[in-house]
N, C-alpha and C positions, 0 to 999 in steps of 0.2 A: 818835327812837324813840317819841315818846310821841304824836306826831301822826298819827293814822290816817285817814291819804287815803287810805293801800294798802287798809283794813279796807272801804272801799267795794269792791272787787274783791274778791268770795268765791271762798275755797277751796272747789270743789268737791268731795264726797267722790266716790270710783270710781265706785258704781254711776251715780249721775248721767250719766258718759258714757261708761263701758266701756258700758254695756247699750244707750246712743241707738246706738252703732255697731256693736254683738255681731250683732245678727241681719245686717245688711248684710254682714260681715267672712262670717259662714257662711254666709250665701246666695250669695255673690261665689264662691265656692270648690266646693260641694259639686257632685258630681254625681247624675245621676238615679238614682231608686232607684224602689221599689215595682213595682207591676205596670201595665206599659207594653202597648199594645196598639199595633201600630204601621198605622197607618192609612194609606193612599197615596192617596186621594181628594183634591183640590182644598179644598171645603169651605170654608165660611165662618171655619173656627176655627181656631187654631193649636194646641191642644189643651184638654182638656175635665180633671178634675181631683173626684173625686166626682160628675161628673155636671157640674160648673160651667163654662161656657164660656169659653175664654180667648179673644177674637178676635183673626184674622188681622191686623185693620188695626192694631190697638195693637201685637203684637209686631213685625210690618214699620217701623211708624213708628219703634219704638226701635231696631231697626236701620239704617234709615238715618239716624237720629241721630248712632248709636256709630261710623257708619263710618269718620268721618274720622280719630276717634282711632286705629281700627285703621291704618289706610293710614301714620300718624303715627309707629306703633308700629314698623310692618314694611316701612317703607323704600319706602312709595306702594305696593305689590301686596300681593292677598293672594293663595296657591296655594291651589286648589281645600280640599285638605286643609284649611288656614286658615280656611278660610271656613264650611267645615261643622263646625269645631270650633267658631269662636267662634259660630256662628246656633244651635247646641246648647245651649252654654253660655246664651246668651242665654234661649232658651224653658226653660230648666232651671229657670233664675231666677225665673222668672211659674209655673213649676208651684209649686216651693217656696213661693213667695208666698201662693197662692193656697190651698196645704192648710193655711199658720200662720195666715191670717187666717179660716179656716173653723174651725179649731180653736179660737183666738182668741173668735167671738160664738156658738162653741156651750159655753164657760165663763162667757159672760156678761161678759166685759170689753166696755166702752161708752168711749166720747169723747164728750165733749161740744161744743157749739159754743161755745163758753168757750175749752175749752181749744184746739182748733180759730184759734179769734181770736190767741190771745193766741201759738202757735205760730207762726200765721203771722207775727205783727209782731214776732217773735224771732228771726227767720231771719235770718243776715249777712248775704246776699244783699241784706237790704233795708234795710239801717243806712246811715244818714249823719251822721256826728260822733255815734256809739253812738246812735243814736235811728230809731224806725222812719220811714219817710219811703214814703208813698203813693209819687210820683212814682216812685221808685228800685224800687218794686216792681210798679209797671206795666211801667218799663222791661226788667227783667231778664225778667218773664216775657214780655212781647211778644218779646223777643231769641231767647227758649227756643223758644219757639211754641206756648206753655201757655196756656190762660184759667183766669183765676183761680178756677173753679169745678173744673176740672181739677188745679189745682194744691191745694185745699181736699180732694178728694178722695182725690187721693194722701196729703195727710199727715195724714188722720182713719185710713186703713189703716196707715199709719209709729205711728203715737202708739197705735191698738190692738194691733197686735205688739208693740211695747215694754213693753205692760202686763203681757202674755205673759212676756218676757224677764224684765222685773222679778221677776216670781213666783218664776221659774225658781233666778233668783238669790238672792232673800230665803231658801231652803232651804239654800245652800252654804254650810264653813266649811271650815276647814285646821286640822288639829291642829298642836300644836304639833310633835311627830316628825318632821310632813312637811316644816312649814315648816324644821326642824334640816336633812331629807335635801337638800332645795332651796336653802339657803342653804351649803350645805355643796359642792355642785353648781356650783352659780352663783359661789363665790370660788377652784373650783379652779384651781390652775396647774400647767404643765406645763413641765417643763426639755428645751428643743429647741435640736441643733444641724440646721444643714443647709447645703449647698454650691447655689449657684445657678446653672445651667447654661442661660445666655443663647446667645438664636439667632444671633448675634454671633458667637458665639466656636466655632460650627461650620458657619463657611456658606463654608467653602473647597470648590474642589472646578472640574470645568469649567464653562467659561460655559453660561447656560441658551441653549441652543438655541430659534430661530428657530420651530420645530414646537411644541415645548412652551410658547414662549408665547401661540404661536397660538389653541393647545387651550383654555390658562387663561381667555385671554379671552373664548372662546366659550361656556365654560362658565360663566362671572360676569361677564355681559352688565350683571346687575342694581347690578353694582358700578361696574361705568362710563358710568351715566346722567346724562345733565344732568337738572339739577333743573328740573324744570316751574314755568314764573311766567306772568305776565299783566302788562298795562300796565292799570293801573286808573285812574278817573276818583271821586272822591270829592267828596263834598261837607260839610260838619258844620253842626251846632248846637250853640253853646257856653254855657254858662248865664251866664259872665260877660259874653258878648255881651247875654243878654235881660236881665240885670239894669241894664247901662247905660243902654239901651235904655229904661227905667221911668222915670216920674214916679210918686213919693211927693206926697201934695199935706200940706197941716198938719192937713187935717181925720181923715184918716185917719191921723195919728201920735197925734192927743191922741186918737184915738177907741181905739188898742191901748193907748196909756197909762194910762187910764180902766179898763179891765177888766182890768188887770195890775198894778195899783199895785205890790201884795206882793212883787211881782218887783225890785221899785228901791229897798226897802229894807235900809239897811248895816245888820248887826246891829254889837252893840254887840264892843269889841275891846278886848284890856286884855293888856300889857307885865306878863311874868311872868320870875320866876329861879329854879329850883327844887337840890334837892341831891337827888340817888338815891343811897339805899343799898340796895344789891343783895339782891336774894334769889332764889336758884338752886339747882342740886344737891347744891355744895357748901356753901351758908350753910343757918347754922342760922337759923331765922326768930325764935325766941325773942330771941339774940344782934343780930339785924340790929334787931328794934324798941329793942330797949335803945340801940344808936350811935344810933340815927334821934334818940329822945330825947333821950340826950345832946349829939348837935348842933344838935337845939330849942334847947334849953338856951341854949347858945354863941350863936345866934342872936336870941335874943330878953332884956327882961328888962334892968336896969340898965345891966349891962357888955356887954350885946351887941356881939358884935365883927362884923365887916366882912362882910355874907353871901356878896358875890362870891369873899373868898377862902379861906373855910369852903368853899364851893362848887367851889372849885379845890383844896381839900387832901383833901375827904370824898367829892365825889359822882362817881359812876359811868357817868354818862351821857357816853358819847363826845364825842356830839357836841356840849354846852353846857358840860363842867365847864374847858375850858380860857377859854373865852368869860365863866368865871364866875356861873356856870348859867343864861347869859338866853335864853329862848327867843322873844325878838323878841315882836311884836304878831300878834294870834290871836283867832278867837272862839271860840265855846264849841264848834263843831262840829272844834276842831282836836284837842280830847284826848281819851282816853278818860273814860267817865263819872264814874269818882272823883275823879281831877284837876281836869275841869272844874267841877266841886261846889265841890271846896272854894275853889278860886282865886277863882268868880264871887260868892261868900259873903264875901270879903274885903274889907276896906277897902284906899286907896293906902298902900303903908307897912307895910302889917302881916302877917304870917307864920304860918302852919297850922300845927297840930300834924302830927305826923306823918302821912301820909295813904298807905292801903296799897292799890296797884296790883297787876297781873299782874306788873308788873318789879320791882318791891320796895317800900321806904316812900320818899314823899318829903316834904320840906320846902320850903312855896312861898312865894315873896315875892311880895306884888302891887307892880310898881313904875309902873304908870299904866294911867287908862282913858280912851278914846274914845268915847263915847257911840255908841247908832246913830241913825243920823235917815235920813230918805225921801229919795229924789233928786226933785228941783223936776223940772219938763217940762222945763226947759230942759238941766239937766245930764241927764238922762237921751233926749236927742233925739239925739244920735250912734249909742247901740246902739238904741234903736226902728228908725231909720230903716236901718240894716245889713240888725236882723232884718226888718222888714218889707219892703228891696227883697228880701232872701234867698227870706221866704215865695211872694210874688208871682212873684218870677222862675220857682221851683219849681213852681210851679201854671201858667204859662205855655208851661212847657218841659216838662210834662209834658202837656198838652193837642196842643202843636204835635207832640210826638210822638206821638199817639194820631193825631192829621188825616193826618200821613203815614204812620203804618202803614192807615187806612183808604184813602188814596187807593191807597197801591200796590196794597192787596186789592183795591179796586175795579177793577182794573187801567190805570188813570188816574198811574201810575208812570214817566213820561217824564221821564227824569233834568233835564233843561235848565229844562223846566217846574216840577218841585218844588226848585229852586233859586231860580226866581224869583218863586213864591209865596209863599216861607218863609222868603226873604233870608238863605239861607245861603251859606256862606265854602266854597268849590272851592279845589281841589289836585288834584294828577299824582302818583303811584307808578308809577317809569317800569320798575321791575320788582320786582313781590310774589311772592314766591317760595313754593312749596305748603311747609307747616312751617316758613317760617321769616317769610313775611311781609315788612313792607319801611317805611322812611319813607318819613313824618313817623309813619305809621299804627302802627307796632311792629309785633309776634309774636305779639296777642291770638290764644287758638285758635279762639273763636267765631267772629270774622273771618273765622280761614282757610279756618274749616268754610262757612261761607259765599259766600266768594268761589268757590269750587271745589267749591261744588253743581252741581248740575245745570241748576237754575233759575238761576244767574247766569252760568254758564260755558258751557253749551251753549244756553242758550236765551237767555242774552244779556237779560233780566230786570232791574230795579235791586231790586239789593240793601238790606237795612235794613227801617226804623233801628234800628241798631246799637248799644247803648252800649259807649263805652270809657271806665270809668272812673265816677263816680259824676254827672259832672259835662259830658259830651261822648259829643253822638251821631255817626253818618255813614251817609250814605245812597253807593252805589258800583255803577257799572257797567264792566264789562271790554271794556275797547277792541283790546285787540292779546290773541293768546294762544302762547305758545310753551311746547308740549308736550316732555314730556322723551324726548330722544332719547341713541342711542347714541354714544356721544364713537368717532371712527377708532382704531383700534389705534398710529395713526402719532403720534396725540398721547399715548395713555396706556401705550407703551410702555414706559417706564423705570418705571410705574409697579407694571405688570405684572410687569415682572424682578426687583421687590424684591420683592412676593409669592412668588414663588416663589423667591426666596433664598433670606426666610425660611422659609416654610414646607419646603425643605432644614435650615435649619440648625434650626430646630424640631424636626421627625423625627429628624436624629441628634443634636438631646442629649437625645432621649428613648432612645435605644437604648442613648447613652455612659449614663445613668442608670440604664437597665436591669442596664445589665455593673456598673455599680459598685454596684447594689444584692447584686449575686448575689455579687460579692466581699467587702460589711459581714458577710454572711451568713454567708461562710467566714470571716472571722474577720481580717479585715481593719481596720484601722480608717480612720476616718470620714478622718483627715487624711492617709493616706500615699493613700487612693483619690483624695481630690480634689488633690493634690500630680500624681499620674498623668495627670489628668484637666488639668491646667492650670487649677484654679479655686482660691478661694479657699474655705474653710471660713469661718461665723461663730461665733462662739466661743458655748459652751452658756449660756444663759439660762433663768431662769424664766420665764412670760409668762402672762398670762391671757387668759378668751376673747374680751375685745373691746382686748386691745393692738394697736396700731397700730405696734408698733415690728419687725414683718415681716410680710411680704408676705399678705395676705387669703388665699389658697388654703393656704399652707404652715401659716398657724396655725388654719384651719376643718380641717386635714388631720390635724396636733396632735391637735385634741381626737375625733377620730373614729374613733382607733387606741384599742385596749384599751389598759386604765392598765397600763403600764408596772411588771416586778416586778426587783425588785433581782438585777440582772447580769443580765436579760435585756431589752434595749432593744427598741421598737419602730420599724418603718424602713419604708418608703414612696419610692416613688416620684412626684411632686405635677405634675402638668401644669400650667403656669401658664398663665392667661387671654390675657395679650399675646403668648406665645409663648416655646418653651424648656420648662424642667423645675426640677425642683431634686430634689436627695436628702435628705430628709429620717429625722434619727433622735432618738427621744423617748427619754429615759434616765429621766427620775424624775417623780413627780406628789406634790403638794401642797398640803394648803387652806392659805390666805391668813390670816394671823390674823387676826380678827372685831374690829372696833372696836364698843367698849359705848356707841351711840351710839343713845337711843330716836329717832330723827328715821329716819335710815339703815334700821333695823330695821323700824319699823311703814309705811316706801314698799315694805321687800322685801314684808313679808306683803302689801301691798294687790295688790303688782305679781303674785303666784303663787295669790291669790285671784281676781285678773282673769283670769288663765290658766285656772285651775280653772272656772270659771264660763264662760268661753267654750263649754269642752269640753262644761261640762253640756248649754247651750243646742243644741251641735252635734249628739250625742247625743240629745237629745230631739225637736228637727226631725227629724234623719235616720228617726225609727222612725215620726214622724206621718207623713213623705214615701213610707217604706215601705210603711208599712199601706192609702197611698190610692189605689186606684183610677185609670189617669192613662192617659189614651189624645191620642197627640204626631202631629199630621199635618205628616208629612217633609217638604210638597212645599208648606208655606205660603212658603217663600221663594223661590217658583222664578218 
């Protein structure tokens, strides 16, 4: 408890990352607004936005970016309709952009190249063992297809909208009423019975005919595709390959040793046993110093008695008072600041008055110290020589990656050849499958997007370098290609006849649901219907709105019905997602008693503050987007 390694990991307050994500979350979502001119010209721009030009080749390029995700999303095709919804969506996104960050440097928000720097080398993308790492940020953005001046510009525009968003936010609050009506909202429960009417239990009837599964299949062709793969040829570069590879000589270990001493010295350590007496909600602090005292007392002083087991009868620390309060050997960096004051102010032997913490008072015993002294060159030449193959290897393998993304640009990209230039380790993926990928290589998606561009799969191109991982590149060309085709009716027909079994017995326990709703109505009740019905009823419960203890559709259905008035139930019919029904009936509504728990309480308000504030943000975008001037040329994607 008293050791805070965790206190290096800062709680963030909300706004910190509700707001880094608020405009992205509203931008992702809204659609267009303002006064749209719709252009049909060719033209160099994809649309203009106050007069500001958004060009054609930046919106294109992010669409063929996004592509793959989509094809990912919606099962390898998109239908026309798809496609113009998402290239909409997409130029929707670069208009909104374009009028927040015009708004944005006409309030006068600025970024600096400061924060510019120090953004960038805070990116996860570019972390290895929590630390930024050049290498890993070449890597990632050469994988993207960004240059780092591209990627610099992007997030000087992210960091000035967010100063935007921050403003937005620093005006919001939540009254306390609201926060009553919202938490009052958010703990309702609902008392729901309902009978489940599986497609199972109406799929009698004659066999499906020969014609009708003829039809099904021609009509969801898209459902009985094989999946498109390739035989792929890989090659990689592994960093524990170049690191073996190194020779360290001595003169460059004593030469990082030398400019790092500070780094190889142990501070000093000292064996401590302390007694907590508590101080919390329900202790009075006046009372708690007086025991603290009093176990002083008992501790110290002629008759001092045993502090281990003073420590085992009085102190409150979980985790030391059964151990006899010893918190093992520590430096100063292990406590918090009061603790470690008074402990490192002590002699071996001797005992603090009582000393007051965030957790209450304690009583400490020093029971030995360790001096700190310097590591010699020699005891410190196993981690030089680690870190120093590690740094080398990192600058190596980040250089051999740069030569072969130049070479392939250059178009000097002949698989066989940059294997034997760069003495990397080949493998076969005898079939990589679109979305799902293949060994040894996995299901990375950049991967997949790549292998099944156009430049690797139709023009037959090498692919790369690739990272996977922080630590392993590969470079890949496609040797075999088999396209997804349509499986014969002769193989996927039983598979066919259960489609439409179910989808039979779906249809009528929607209709047996129908009839039994229209009989609750008459005055029937819930268990003689579903008795008729051959189903079971579940017995009435209360639930709230994220119980897990029925079915996701019948309890989003729950709470979507008007609250429910005494003797007059609410009843539904609930189409379930896998197929089938249920009849659903809500008898009563309830808030949940409130536990008096400030922890609980001040995440609700932050959580319906985050909400609040979204809306603001969305709200205020939406009327900048309105007000702006935006003329969208249709035919940029064509």
């Amino acid at each position: 408890m008293l050791q805070n390694i965790g206190d290096t990991i800062k709680s963030q307050k909300w706004l910190g990352y509700a707001m880094l994500g608020a405009l992205g979350l509203v931008f992702a979502l809204w659609g267009a607004y303002g006064i749209v001119d719709l252009s049909f010209g060719p033209g160099n721009y994809a649309a203009k936005v106050n007069g500001e030009k958004i060009t054609a080749a930046e919106v294109n390029r992010a669409w063929q970016e996004d592509q793959p995700q989509y094809l990912r999303l919606f099962g390898g095709e998109l239908t026309p309709e798809q496609r113009t919804r998402l290239q909409n969506e997409l130029l929707d996104g670069y208009i909104r952009n374009a009028a927040v960050m015009q708004h944005s440097q006409q309030l006068g928000f600025r970024v600096s190249d400061e924060q510019v720097r120090k953004a960038y080398e805070s990116e996860p993308a570019f972390q290895v063992d929590g630390k930024f790492s050049s290498q890993a940020a070449r890597a990632r953005l050469a994988a993207a297809g960004i240059t780092p001046a591209a990627f610099d510009a992007d997030r000087r525009r992210s960091l000035t909208m967010n100063q935007l968003a921050a403003a937005i936010a620093a005006t919001d609050f939540i009254t306390p009423v609201e926060l009553a009506r919202f938490a009052a909202l958010e703990d309702e429960q609902r008392e729901v019975r309902y009978a489940l009417l599986t497609p199972e239990r109406f799929t009698a009837g004659p066999p499906v005919d020969a014609t009708a599964v003829e039809a099904s299949y021609k009509a969801h062709e898209a459902d009985y595709m094989t999946v498109e793969s390739v035989r792929l040829a890989y090659a990689e570069l592994d960093l524990a390959d170049v690191t073996a590879q190194l020779q360290v000589t001595d003169a460059q270990l004593q030469e990082r040793y030398d400019t790092a001493k500070d780094r190889y010295v142990e501070p000093e350590r000292r064996q401590a046993r302390h007694i907590l007496i508590n101080v919390d909600a329900t202790t009075d602090d006046a009372k708690a110093h007086a025991l603290a005292d009093e176990v002083y007392g008992k501790a110290t002083g002629a008759s001092a008695q045993d502090f281990a087991k003073l420590a085992q009868q009085y102190s409150k620390d979980a985790g030391s008072a059964a151990q006899g309060g010893d918190l093992g050997w520590a430096d100063r960096t292990a406590y918090v600041p009061p603790f470690a004051e008074a402990l490192f102010a002590l002699q071996t032997g001797q005992v603090s008055k009582p000393v007051k913490t965030q957790y209450g008072y304690h009583i400490i015993k020093l029971e030995g110290i360790r001096p700190g002294a310097a590591k010699t060159f020699a005891e410190a030449r196993p981690e030089l020589e680690a870190e120093l193959r590690r740094d080398l290897a990192a600058d190596q393998f980040g250089e051999r990656q740069e030569q072969i993304q130049q070479r392939i640009e250059r178009g000097g990209g002949n698989f066989d050849q940059l294997v034997k230039d760069f003495g990397l380790r080949t493998g076969e993926v005898a079939e990589f499958a679109r979305g799902g990928g293949g060994l040894p290589l996995g299901s990375d998606a950049d991967l997949n997007s790549a292998v099944f561009s156009d430049n690797v799969l139709n023009q037959r191109n090498v692919g790369g370098p690739l990272p996977l991982g922080e630590e392993r590149l590969v470079v890949f060309h496609v040797l075999d290609h088999k396209p997804s085709v349509l499986r014969p009716l002769t193989e996927v027909r039983d598979a066919v006849m259960a489609k439409l079994l179910r989808e039979r017995g779906s249809e009528a326990a929607r209709k047996a649901a129908e009839t039994g709703l229209t009989q609750l109505g008459s005055g029937e009740p819930l268990d003689r219907v579903a008795a008729a019905l051959k189903v079971k009823t579940e017995p009435a419960q209360f639930v709230g709105r994220a119980d897990p203890a029925l079915p996701v559709q019948v309890r989003d259905a729950a709470f979507a019905l008007p609250r429910p008035e005494a003797g007059r139930p609410q009843r539904k019919v609930v189409l379930l997602e896998e197929g089938g029904a249920a009849l659903l009936e809500v008898t009563g509504a309830r808030t949940a008693p409130r536990q008096a728990n400030p922890a609980i309480e001040s995440q609700r308000q932050e959580r319906q503050l985050q909400r609040s504030t979204v809306q603001q943000i969305d709200a205020y975008v939406a009327e900048l987007v309105r007000k702006a001037k935006v003329s969208k040329n249709l035919q940029v994607f064509e």
